[in-house]
C-alpha distance (Angstrom), angle and dihedral (degrees) to the residues before:
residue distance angle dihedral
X1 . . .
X2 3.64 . .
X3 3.89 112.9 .
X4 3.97 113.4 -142.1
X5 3.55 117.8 -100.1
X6 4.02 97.5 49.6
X7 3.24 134.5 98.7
X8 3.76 126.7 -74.1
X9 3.82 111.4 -101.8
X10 3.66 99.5 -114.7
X11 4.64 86.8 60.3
X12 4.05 86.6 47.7
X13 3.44 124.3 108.5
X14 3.86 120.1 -77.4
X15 4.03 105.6 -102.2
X16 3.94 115.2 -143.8
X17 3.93 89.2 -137.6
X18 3.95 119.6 44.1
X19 3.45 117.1 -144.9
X20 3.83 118.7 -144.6
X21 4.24 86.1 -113.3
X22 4.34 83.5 60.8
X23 4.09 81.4 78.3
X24 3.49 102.6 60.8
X25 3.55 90.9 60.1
X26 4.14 96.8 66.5
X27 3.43 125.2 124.1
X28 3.70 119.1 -127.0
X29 3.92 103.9 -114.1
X30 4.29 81.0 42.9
X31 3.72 89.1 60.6
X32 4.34 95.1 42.2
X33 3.91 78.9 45.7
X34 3.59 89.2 62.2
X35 3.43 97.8 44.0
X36 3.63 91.7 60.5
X37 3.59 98.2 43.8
X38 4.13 90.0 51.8
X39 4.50 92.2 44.0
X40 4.01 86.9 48.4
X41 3.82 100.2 48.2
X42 4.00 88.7 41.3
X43 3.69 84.3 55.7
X44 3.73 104.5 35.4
X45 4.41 84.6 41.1
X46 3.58 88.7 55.4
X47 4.05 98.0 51.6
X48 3.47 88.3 47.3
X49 3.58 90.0 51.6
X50 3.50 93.1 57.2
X51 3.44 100.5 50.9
X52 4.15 85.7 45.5
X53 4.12 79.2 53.4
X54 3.75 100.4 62.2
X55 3.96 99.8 21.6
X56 4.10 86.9 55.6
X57 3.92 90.5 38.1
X58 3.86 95.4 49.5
X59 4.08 91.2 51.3
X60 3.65 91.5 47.9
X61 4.02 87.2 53.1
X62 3.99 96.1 32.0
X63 3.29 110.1 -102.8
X64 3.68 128.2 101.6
X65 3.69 105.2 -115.0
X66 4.02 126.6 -143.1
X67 3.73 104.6 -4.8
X68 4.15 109.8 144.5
X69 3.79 101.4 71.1
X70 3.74 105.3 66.2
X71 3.25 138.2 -36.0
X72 3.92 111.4 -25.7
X73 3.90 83.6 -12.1
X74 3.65 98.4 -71.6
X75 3.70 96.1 140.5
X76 3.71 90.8 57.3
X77 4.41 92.9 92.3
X78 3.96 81.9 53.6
X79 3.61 90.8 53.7
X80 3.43 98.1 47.2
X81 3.59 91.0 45.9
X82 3.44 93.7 57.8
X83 3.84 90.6 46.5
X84 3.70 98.3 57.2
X85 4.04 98.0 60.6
X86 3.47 88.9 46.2
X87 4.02 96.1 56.9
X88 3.88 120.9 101.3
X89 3.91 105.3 -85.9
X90 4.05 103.3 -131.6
X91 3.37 118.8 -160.8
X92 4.19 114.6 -169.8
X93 3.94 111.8 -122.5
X94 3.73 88.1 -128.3
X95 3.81 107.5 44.0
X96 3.48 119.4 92.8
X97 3.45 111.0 -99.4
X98 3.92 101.0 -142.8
X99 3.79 102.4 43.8
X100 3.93 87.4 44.8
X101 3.88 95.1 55.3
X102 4.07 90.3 43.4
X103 3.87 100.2 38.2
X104 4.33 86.9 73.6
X105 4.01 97.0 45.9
X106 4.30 85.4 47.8
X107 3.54 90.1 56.4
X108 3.61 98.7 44.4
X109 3.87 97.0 37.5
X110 3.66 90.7 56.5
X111 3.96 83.7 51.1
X112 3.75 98.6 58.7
X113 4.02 95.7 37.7
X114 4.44 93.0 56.5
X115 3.87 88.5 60.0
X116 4.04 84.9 56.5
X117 4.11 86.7 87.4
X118 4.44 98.7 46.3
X119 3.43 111.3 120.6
X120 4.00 109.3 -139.2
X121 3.69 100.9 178.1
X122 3.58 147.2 -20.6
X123 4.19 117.2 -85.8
X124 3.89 110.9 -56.3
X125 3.81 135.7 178.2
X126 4.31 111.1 -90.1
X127 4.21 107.7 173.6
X128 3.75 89.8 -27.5
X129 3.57 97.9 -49.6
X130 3.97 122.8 113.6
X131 3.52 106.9 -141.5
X132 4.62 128.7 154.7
X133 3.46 118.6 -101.6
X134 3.54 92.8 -108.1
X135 3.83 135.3 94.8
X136 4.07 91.1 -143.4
X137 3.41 147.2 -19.0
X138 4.27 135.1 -162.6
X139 3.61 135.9 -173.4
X140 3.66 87.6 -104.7
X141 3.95 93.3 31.1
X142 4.17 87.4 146.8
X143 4.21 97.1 54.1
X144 4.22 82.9 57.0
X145 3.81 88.1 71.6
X146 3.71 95.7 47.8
X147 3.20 87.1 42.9
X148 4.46 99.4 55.5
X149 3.76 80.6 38.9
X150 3.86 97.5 66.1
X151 3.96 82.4 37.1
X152 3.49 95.4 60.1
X153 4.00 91.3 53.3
X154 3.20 78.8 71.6
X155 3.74 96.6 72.2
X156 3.56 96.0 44.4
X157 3.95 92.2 48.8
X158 3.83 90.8 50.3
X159 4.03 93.1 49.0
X160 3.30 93.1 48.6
X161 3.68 93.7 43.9
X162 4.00 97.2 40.6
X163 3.74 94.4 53.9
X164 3.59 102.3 73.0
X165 3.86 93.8 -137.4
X166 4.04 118.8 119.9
X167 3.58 91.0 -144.7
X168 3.46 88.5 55.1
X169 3.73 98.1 43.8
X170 4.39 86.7 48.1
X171 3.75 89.1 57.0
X172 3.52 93.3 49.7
X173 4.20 95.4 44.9
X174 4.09 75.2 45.9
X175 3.92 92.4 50.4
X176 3.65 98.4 51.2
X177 3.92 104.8 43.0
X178 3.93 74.9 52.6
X179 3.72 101.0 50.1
X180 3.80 92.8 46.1
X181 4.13 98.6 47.2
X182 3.67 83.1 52.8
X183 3.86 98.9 38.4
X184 4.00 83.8 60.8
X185 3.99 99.6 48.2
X186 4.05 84.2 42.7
X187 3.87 94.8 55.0
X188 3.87 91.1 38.3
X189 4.06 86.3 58.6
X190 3.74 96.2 48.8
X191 4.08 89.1 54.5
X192 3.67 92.7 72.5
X193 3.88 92.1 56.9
X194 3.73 94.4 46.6
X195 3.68 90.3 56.6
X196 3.63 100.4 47.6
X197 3.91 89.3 37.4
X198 4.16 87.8 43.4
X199 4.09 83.9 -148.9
X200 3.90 137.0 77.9
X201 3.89 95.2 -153.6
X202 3.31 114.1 116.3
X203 4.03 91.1 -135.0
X204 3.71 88.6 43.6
X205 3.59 94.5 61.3
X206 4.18 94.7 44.7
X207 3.50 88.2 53.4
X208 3.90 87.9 55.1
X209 3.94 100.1 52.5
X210 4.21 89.0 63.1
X211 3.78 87.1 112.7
X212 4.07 102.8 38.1
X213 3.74 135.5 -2.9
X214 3.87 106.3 -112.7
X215 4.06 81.0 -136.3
X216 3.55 78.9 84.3
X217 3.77 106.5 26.1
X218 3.80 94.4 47.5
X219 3.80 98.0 29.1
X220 3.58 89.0 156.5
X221 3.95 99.1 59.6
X222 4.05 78.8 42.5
X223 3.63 96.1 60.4
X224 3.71 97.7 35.7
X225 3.82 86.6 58.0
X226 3.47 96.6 45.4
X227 3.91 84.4 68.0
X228 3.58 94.5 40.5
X229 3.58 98.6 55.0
X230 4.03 96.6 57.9
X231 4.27 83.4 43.9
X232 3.75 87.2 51.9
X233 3.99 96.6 48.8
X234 3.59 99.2 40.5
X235 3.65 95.3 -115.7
X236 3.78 123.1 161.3
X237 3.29 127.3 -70.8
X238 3.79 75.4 45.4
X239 3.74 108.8 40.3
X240 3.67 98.8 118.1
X241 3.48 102.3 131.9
X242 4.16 80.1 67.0
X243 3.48 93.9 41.1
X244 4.11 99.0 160.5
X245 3.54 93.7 -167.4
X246 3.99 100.8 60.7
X247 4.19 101.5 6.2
X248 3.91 99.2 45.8
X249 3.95 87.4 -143.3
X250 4.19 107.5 -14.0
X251 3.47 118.8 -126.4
X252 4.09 96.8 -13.7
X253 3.47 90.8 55.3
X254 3.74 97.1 115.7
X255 4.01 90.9 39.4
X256 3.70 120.1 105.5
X257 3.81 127.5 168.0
X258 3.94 126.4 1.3
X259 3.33 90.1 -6.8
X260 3.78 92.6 59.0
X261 3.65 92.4 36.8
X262 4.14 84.2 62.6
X263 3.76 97.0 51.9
X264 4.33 89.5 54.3
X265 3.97 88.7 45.0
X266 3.87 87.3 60.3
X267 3.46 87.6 38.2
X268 4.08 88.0 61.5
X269 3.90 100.0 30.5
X270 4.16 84.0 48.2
X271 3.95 86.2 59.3
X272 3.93 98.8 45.8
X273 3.45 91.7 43.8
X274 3.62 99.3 51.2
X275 4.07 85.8 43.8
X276 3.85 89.5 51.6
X277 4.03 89.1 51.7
X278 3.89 89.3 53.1
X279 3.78 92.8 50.5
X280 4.02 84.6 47.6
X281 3.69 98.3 46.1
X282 3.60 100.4 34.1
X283 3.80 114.8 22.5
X284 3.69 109.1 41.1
X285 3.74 94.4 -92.9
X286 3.81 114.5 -123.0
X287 3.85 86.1 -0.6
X288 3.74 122.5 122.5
X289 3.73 119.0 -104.1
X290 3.47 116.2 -128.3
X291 3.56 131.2 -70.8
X292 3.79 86.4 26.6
X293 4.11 84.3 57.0
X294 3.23 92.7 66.0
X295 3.54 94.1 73.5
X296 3.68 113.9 88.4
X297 3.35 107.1 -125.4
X298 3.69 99.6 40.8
X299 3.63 96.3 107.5
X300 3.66 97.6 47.9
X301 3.55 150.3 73.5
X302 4.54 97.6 9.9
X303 3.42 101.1 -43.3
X304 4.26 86.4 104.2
X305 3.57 84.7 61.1
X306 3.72 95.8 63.5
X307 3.73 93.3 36.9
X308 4.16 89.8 51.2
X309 4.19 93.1 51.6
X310 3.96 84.2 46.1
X311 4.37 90.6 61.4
X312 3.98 88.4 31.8
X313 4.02 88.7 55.3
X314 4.23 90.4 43.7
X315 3.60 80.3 64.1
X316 3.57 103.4 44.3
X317 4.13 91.8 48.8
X318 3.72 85.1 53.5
X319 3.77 93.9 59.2
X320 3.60 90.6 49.0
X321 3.85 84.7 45.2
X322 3.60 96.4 60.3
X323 3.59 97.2 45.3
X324 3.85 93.7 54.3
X325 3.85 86.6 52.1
X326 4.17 116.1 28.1
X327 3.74 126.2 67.6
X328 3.78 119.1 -147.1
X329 3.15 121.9 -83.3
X330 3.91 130.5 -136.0
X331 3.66 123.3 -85.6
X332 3.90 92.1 -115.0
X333 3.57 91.1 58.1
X334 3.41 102.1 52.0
X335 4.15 88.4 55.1
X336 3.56 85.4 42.9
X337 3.99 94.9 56.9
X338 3.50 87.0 40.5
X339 3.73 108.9 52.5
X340 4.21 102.1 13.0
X341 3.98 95.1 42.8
X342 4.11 114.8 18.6
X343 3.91 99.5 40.5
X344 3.66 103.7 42.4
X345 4.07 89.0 45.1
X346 3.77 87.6 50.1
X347 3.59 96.9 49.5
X348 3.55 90.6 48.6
X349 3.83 92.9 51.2
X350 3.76 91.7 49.2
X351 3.82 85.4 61.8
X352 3.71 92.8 51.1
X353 3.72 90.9 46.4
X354 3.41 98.1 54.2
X355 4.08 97.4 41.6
X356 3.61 95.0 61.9
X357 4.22 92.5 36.1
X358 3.62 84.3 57.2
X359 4.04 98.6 40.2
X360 3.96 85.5 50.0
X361 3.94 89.5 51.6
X362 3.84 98.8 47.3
X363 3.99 99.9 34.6
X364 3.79 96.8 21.1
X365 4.06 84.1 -144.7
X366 3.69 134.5 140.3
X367 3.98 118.8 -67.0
X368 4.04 102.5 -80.5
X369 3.78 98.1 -115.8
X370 3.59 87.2 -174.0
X371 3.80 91.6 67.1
X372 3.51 90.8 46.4
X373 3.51 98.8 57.7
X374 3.61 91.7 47.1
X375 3.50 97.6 63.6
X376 3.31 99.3 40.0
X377 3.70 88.7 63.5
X378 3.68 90.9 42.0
X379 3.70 81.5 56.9
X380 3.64 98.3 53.4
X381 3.83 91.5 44.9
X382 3.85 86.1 58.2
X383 3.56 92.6 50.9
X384 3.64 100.3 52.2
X385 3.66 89.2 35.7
X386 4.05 86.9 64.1
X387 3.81 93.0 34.6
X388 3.69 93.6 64.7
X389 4.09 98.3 32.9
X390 4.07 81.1 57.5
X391 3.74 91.8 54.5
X392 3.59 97.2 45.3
X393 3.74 82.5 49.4
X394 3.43 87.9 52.1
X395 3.57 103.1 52.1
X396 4.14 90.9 44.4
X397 4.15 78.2 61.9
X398 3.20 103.9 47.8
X399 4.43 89.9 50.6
X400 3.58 92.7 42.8
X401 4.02 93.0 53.7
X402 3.50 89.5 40.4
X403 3.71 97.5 53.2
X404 4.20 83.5 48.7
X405 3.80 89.5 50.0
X406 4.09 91.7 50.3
X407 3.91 90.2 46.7
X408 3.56 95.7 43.5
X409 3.86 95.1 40.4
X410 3.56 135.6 -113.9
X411 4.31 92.6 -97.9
X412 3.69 95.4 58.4
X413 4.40 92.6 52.2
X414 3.19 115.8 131.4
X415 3.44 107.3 21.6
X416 3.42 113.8 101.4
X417 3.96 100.3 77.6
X418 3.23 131.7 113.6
X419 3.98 122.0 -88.1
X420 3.79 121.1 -155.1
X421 3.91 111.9 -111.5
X422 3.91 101.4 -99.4
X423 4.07 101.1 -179.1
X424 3.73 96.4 113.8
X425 4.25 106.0 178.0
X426 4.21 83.0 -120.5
X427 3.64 136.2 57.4
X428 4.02 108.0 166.9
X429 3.31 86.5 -44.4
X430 3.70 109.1 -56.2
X431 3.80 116.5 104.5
X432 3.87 136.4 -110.9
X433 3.32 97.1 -98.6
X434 4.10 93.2 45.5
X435 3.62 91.6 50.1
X436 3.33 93.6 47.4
X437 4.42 93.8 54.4
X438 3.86 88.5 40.3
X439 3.73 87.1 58.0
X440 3.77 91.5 46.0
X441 3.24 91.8 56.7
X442 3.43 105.7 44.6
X443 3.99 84.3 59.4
X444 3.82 96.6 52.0
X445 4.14 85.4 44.1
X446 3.87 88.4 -119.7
């Protein structure tokens, strides 16, 4: 508490580490301030990612990219901003016209409201008043991002499902099995930080890595996200609720316009957010990496600010990285690197985790190695244990369908597979039954 006689909080000294009671001291026009700055650089982040997108991707495949509208193409995001609102907005007779119109502002509401929580830098002079780098912070300022995530499945469960299309509805049946496999192996890989940070707020747990990135501590969690964070997003080698080849477009297939233009903004703010909650959870947030945090004043004042969009942008390159270089993969490996390899390895970690958090609490001793080393083997055993069960699976498969194939004969393969239901009520405005005689006839030349 305050004792009478001092100063008022907001004409104290700047503290290095913000505390989650530093935000119930903001001023109103400090907090709109905030909201401003976070809505413009989600914007301004996102054009520049899409230039990044195509200039990176066209090197990588030799060819230079966008380079007509500005310098070095950078205009080319503004121009294509300005060409979406101005594109015919299509509405399918069949969809339902509410959920389609609120199915793209879920998605990318949810979007802007998980990078409420990001911590950008430590507390900092604005007009005189000392206030965090951070628009807000909770107790459980981590579960809120899980949380808008599961939200905004919402909005691509509703577009898909609102649209009346079957390739829209697969990509959204796609999209959620997806979401959720991932959700799980996400959530898993953030319960190894909370228990070695012993808090779920987001400053909490930046204030914890001063003496070691848990990038390094908790490689594990670390890696597990890494893969979790492209399965979240959507991101190639794990786009398949866009899959071009078999969906046309996914879920947005029917969208045109504004309303499209919504669905690739969460798209974009999905991946910075998720890149900005790795560099949070696992590299010290706006902390300086070492030997640059040697320097005194390297976690003060706003050098953390340029040291934070420096980790947030590793992460952003390797997105654009990976889908310059990886080809999708199938369907039944993305469950199966969900649910056979990410969960079980999580669940296992946890276990590890908390054994040797709860041996250093009740002995206060040295890590137990031994245990360590144990499980990791245990690990490995589990890994090649399922490795080889899923090839003999495998190769069971592949003689059963091939007996079916022989019995069946080669000219009938292929044919028993399903075939989404195609008898929409309209087809340019003749009915089913009307299409169905005028293609009759046009067979017997009637």
């Amino acid at each position: 508490m305050m004792a009478q006689g001092t100063l008022p909080h907001v004409l104290a000294a700047p503290a290095v580490n913000p505390t989650l009671s530093d935000f119930n001291q903001l001023i109103w026009w400090l907090v709109l301030l905030k909201v401003g700055i976070v809505f413009l650089f989600l914007l301004l982040t996102t054009m520049f990612m899409i230039w990044a997108e195509r200039r990176v991707i066209g090197r990588m495949q030799n060819r230079s990219g966008p380079n007509r509208a500005g310098p070095f193409g950078l205009l080319q995001p503004i121009a294509d901003a300005l060409k979406l609102p101005l594109k015919e907005d299509i509405i399918p007779r069949s969809a339902d016209k509410l959920i389609f119109v609120i199915a793209p502002v879920l998605s990318a509401a949810t979007a802007f409201v998980s990078f409420a929580i990001i911590p950008w830098g430590p507390e900092v002079s604005i007009f005189h008043h000392h206030t965090p780098l951070q628009l807000a912070d909770l107790p459980v300022a981590v579960l809120l991002i899980l949380a808008m995530s599961s939200i905004g499945v919402y909005g691509i469960v509703l577009a898909g499902w609102s649209s009346g299309s079957p390739y829209s509805l697969l990509g959204t049946l796609r999209s959620a099995a997806q979401v959720i496999s991932y959700e799980i192996a996400m959530g898993l890989a953030f319960v190894a930080v909370f228990l070695d940070a012993g808090s779920l707020s987001t400053t909490g747990i930046v204030n914890a890595q001063v003496h070691g990135w848990y990038a390094w501590v908790l490689a594990p969690s670390f890696i597990i996200y890494l893969f979790t964070m492209v399965g979240e997003t959507n991101r190639l080698p794990f786009d398949l609720p866009e899959g071009e080849g078999e969906l046309v477009a996914g879920y947005h297939t029917e969208y045109s316009s504004m309303k499209f233009a919504m669905f690739y903004l969460a798209e974009y703010i999905n991946m910075i957010t998720v890149s900005a909650l790795a560099t949070t959870l696992f590299l010290g947030g706006w902390r300086a990496p070492w030997p640059l945090s040697l320097w005194s004043g390297a976690n003060s004042g706003w050098w953390p600010l340029l040291w934070f969009l420096a980790k947030v942008s590793i992460f952003l390159f390797g997105y654009i990285w990976l889908r310059g270089t990886l080809p999708r993969v199938r369907y039944d490996q993305l469950m199966a690197i969900g649910w056979k390899f990410l969960i079980p390895v999580s669940i296992v970690w946890i276990l590890l985790v908390a054994t040797v958090r709860a041996w250093r609490l009740d002995s206060h001793s040295k890590v137990p190695y031994v245990v360590l080393g144990l499980v990791i083997v245990l690990i490995l055993a589990l890994i090649t244990m399922w490795d080889s069960a899923a090839q003999q699976r495998a190769a069971r498969y592949a003689a059963a369908e091939g007996a079916a194939e022989a019995e069946a004969g080669t000219a009938e393969r292929g044919t028993g597979f399903p075939v989404p239901p195609l008898d929409l009520p309209h087809y340019h405005g003749v009915g089913v039954e009307n299409q169905t005689q005028a293609s009759s006839k046009e067979v017997t030349g009637a």
